[in-house]
N, CA, C and O atoms as a MOPAC input file, in Angstrom:
PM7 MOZYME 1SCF
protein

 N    135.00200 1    71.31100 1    84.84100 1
 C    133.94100 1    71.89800 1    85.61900 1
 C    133.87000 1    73.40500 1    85.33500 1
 O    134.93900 1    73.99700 1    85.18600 1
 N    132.70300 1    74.09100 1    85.24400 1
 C    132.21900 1    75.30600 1    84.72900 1
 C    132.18300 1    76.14800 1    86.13700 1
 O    131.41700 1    75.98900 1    87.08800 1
 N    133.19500 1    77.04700 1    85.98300 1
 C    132.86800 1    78.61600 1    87.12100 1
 C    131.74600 1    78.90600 1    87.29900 1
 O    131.06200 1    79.08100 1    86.29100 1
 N    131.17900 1    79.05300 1    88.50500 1
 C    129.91800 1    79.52200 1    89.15400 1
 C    130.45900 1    80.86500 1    89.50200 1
 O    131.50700 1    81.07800 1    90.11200 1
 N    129.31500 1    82.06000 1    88.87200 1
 C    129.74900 1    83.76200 1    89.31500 1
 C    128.17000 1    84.33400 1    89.75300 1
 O    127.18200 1    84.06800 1    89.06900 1
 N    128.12700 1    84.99900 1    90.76000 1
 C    127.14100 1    85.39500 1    91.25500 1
 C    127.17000 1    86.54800 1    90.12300 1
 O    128.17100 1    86.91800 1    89.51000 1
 N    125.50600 1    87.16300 1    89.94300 1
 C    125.61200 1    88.50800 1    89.70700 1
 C    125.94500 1    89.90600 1    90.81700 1
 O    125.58600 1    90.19200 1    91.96000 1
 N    126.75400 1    90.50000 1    89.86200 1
 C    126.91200 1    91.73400 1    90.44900 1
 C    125.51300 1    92.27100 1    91.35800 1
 O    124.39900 1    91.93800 1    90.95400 1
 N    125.65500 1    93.10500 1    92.58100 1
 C    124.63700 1    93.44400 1    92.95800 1
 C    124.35100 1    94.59700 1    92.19900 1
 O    123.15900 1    94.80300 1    91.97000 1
 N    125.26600 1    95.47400 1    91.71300 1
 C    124.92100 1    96.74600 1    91.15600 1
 C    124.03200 1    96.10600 1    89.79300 1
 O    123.52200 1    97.16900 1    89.43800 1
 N    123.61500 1    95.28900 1    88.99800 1
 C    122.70400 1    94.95100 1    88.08800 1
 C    121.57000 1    93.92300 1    88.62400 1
 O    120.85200 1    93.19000 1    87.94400 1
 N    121.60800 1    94.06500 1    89.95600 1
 C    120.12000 1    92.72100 1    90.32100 1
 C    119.05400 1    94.08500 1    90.36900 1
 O    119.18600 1    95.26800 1    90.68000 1
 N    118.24100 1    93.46300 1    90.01700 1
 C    116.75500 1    94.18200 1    90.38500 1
 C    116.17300 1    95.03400 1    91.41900 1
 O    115.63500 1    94.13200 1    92.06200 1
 N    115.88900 1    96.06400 1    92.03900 1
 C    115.66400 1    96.04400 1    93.34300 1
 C    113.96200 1    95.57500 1    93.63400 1
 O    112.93800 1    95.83900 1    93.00500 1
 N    114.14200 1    94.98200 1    94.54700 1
 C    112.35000 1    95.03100 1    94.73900 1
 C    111.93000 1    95.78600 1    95.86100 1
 O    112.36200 1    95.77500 1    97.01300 1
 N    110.70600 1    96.67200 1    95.16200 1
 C    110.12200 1    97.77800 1    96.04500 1
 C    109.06700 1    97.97200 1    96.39700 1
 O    108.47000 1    97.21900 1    95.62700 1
 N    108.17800 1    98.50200 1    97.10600 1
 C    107.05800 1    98.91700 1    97.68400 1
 C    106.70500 1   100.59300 1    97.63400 1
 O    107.60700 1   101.42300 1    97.52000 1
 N    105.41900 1   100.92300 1    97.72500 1
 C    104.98200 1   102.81000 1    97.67900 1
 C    104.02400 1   102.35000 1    98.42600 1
 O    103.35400 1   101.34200 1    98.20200 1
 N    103.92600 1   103.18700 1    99.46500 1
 C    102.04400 1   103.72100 1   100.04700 1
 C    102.02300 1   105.03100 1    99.07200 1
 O    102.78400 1   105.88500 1    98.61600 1
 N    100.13400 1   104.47800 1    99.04500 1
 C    100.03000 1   105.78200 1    98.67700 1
 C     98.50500 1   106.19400 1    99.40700 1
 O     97.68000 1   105.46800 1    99.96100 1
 N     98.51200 1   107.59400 1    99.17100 1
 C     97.78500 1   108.33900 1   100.33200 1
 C     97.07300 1   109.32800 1    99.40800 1
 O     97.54200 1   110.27900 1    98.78300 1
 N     95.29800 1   108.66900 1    99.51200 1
 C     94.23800 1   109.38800 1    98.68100 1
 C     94.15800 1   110.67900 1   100.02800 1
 O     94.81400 1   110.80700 1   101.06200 1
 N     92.81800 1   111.64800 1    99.30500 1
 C     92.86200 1   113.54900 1    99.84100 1
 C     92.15100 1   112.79300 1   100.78800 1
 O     92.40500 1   113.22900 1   101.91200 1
 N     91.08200 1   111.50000 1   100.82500 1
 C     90.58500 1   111.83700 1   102.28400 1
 C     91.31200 1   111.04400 1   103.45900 1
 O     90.78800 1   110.98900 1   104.57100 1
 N     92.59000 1   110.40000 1   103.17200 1
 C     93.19200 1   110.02500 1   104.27100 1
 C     93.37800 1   108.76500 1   104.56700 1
 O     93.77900 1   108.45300 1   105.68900 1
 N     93.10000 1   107.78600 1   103.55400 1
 C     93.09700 1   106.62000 1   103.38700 1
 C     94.29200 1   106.36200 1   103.00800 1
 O     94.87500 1   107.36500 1   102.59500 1
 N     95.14700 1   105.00500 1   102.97300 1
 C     96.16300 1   104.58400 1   102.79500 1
 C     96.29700 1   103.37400 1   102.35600 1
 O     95.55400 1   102.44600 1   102.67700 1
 N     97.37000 1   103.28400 1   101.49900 1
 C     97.58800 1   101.41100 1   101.31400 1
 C     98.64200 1   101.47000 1   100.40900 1
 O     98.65200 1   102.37700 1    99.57700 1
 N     99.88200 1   100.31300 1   100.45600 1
 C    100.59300 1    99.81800 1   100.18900 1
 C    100.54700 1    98.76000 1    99.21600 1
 O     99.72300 1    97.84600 1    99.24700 1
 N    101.45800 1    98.90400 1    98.34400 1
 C    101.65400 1    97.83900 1    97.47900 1
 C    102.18900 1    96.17700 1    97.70100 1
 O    102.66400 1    95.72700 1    98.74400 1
 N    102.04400 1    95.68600 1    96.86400 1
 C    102.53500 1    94.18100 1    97.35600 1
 C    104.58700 1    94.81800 1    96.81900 1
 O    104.85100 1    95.92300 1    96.34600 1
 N    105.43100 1    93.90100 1    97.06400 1
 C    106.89600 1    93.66900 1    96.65900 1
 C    106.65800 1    93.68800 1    94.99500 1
 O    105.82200 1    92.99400 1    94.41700 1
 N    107.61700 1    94.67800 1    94.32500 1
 C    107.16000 1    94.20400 1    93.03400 1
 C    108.56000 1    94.92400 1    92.70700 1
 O    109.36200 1    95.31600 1    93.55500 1
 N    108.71800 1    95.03800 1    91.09300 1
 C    109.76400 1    95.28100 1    90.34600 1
 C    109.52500 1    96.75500 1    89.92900 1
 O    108.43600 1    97.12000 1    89.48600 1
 N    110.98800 1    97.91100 1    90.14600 1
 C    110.37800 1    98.89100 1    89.66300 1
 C    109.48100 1    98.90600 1    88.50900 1
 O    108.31100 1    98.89100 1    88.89300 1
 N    109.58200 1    98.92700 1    87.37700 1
 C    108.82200 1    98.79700 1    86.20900 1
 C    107.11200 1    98.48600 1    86.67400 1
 O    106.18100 1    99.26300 1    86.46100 1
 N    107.03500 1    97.35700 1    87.24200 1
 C    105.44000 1    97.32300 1    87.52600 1
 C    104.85700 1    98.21900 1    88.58600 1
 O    103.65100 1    98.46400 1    88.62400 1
 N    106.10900 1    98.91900 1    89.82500 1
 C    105.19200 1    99.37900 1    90.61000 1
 C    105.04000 1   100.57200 1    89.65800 1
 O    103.86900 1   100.60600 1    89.28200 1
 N    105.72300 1   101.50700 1    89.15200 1
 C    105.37300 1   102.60300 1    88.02900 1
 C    104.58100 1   102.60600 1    87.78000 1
 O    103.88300 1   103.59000 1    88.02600 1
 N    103.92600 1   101.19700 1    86.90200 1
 C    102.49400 1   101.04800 1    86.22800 1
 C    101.18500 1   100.93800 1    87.55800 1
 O    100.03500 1   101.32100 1    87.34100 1
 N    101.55900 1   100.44600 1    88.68700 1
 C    101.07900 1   100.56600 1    89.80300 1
 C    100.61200 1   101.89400 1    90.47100 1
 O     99.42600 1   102.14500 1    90.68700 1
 N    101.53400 1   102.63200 1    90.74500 1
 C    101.86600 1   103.88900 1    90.77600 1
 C    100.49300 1   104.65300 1    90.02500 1
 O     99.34800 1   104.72700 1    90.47000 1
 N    100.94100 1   105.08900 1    88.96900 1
 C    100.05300 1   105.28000 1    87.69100 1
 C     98.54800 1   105.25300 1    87.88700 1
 O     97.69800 1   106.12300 1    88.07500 1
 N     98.52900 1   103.70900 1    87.75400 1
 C     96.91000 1   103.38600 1    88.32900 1
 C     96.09700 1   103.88400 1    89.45500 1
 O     94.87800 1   104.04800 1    89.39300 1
 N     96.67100 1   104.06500 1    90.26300 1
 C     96.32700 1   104.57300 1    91.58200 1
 C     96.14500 1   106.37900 1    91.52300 1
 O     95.34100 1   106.99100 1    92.22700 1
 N     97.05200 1   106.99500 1    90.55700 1
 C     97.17000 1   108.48000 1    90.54800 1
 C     95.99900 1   108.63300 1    89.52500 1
 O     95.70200 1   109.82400 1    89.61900 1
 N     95.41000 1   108.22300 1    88.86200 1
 C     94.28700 1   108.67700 1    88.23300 1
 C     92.85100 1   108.35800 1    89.13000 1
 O     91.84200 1   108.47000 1    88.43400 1
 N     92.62300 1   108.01400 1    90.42800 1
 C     91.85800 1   108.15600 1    91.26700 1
 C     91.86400 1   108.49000 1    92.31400 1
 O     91.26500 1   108.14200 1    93.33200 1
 N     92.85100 1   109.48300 1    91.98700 1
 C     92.91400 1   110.84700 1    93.34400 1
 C     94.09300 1   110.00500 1    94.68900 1
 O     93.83400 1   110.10300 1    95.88800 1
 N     95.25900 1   109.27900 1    94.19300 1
 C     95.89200 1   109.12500 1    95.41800 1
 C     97.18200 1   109.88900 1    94.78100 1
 O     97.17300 1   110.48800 1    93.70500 1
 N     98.47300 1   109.72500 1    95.80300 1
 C     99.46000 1   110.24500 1    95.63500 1
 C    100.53100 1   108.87100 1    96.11600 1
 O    100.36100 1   107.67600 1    96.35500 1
 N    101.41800 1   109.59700 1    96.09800 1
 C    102.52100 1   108.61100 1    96.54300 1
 C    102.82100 1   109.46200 1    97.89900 1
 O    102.65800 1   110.67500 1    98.02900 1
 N    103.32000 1   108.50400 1    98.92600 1
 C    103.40100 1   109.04100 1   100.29000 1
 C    104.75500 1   108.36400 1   100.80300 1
 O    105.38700 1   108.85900 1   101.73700 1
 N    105.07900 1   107.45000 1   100.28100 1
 C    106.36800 1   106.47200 1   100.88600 1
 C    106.65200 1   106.09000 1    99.40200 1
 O    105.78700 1   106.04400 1    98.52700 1
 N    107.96600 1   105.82300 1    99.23400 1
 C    108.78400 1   104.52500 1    98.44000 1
 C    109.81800 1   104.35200 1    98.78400 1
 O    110.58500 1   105.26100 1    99.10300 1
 N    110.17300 1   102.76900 1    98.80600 1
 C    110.99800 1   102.15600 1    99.31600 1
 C    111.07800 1   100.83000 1    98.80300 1
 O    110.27900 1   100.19100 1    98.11900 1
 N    112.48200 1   100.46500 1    99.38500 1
 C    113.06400 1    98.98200 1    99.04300 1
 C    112.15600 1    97.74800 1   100.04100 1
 O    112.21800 1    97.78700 1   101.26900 1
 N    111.48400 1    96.88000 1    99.42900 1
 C    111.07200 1    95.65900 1   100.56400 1
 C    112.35000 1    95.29300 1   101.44200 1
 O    113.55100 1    95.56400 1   101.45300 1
 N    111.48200 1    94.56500 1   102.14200 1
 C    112.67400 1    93.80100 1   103.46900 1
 C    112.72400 1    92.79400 1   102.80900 1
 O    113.22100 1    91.90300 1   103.49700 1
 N    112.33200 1    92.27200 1   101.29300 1
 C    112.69300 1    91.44300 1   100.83800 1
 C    113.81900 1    91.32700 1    99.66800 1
 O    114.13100 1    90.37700 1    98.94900 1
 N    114.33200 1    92.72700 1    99.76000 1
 C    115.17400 1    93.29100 1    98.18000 1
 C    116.57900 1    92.77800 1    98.88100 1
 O    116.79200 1    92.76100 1   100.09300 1
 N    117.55100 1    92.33600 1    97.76800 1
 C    118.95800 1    92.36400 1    98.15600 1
 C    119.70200 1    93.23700 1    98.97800 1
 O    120.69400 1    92.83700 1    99.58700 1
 N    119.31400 1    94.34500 1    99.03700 1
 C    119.98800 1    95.61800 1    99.59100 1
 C    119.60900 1    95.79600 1   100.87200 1
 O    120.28100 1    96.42400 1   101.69000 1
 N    118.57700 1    95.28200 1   101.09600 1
 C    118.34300 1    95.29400 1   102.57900 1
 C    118.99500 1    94.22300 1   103.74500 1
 O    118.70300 1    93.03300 1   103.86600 1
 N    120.11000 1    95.12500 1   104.68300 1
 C    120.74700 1    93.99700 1   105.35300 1
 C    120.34900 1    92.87300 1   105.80600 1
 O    119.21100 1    93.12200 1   106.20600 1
 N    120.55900 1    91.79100 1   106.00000 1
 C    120.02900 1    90.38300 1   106.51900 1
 C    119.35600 1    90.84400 1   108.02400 1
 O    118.25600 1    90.45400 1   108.41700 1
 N    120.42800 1    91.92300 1   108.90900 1
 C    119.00400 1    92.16000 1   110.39200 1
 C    118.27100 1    92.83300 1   110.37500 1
 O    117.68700 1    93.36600 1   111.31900 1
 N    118.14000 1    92.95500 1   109.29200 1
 C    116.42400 1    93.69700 1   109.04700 1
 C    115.52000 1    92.90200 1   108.73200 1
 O    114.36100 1    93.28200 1   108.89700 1
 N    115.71800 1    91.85700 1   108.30600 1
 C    114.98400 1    90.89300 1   107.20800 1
 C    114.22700 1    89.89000 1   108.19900 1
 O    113.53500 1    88.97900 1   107.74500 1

């Protein structure tokens, strides 16, 4: 029978979320995604006048304790 090994947490993925916040005051949040795509997310959004206002880990990422979740 073959050893079962979890991955390390220090190499899992984190999954994250950004609001971001255009000049006239509007707001909105991303869906849960992988750094790498929210970047490209990110990105998209900064070439029509928003910013980043929050980033953070989902309540769905490993790192976030189970009583939060």
């Amino acid at each position: 029978m073959a050893a079962i090994t979890a991955t390390p947490k220090s190499v899992r993925p984190h999954v994250v979320m950004a609001e971001m916040e255009h000049e006239d005051g509007y707001r909105l949040w991303s869906s849960p995604m992988s750094r790498l795509e929210l970047d490209s997310w990110i990105f998209s959004y900064r070439k029509v006048g928003y910013e980043v206002s929050d980033y953070d880990c989902s309540s769905t990422c490993w790192c976030v304790p189970d009583y939060l979740k």
